[in-house]
N, C-alpha and C positions, 0 to 999 in steps of 0.2 A: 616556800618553794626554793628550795636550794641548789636543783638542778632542771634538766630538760632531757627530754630522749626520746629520739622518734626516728623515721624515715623520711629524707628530703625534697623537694620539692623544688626545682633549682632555677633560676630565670637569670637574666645579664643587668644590663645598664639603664639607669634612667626607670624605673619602673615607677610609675606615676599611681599618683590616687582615684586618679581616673579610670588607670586599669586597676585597682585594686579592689574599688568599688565604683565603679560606673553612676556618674552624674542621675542618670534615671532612676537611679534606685534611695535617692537621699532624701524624699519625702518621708523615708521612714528614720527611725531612729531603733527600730528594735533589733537587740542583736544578731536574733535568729533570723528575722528578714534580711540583713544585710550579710551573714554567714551567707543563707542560701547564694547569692550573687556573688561573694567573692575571688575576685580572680576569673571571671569570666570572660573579659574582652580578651586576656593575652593567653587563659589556660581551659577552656571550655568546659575540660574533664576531673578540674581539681578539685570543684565540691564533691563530685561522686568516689575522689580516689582520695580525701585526706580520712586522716580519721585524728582522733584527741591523743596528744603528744607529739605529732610530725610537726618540722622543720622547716623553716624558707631560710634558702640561701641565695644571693646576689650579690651581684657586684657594685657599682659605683652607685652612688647617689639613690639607693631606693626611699620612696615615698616622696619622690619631687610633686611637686605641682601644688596645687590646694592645700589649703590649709587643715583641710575637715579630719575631723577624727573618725569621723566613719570607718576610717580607712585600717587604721590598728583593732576599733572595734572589729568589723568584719573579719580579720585574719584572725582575730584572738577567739570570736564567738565561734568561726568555724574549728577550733580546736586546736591551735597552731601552737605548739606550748615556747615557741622563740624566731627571732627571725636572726639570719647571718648575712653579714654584707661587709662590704671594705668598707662602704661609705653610707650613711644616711644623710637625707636631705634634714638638716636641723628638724625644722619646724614636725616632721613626721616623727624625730627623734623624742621632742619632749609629750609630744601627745602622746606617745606608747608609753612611756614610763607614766603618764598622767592617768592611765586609761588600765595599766598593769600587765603591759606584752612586754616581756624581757626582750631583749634586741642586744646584740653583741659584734664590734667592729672587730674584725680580724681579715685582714687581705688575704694573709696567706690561706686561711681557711675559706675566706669565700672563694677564692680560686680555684683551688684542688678538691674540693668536696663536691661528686658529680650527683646528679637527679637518682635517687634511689638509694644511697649509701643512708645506714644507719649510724647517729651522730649523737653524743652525748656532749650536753653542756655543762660544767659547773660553776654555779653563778658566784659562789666564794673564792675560786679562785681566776677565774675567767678563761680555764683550759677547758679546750673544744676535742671531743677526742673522736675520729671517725672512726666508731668498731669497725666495719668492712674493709677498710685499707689499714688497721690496724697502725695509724698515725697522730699525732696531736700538735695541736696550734696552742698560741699562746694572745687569748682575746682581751679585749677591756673586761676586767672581773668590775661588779658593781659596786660602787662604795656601800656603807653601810646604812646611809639614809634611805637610799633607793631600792636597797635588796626592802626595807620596811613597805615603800611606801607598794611595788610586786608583790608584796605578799597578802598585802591588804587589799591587792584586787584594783587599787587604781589611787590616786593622792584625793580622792573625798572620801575613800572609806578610810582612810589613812588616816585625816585628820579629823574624821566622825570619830574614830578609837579614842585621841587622845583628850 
């Protein structure tokens, strides 16, 4: 997986695991059960409008709160193929890369890239390019361990390979 491309999905600040996947729904671990709920508390309508390839973009600190992985699962199983933000809260930072959701900081692009714009990522180099506004950013491209351990779908298939 060397790139991403989809249509957006855009939210602000502070986006918690909470809303990302709702406390009530973590007795489960499978990822289609936590797909279905994704994003419900802040977006009601986002599992019936994503589809496989679209985009999350935000602003500061998404994936604060808990620690749970549910939370990149969820986004990833419901088809998200990358999330954008200026900031992630660490701890939500290393479970997506553990779990194999590409995630890319770029402020400028979390910024100016609004809800609906078609957006391509490339994970070799880390430019974001918004076809609709016909503009590009310049993101964290991902070192080369990591684009490994994404491609392998999460770091246990990763290190199941070797």
């Amino acid at each position: 997986m060397k790139a991403a491309k989809g249509f957006v999905f855009k939210y602000g600040d502070n986006v918690d695991t909470d809303v990302i996947i709702p406390a009530r729904y973590l007795n489960s671990s499978d990822p289609a059960e936590l797909a279905a709920h994704c994003m419900e508390d802040i977006d009601k309508e986002f599992i019936n409008k994503v589809h496989e390839g679209d985009i999350i973009v935000a602003t500061k600190n998404f994936g604060c709160g808990s620690s749970r992985e549910h939370a990149p699962i969820a986004i990833k199983a419901a088809g998200v193929s990358c999330v954008i933000a200026e900031t992630f809260a660490r701890i939500f930072y290393r479970n997506a890369i553990n779990i194999g959701l590409p995630i890319v900081e770029c402020p400028e692009a979390a910024k100016a890239i609004e809800a609906g714009d078609e957006v391509e990522v490339n994970f070799d180099t880390g430019v974001i390019t918004d076809l609709t506004k016909n503009t590009t950013y310049q993101g964290q491209a991902f070192p080369a361990f990591m684009q490994k351990i994404i491609a392998a779908e999460g770091l246990v298939n990763y290190i199941n390979q070797k």
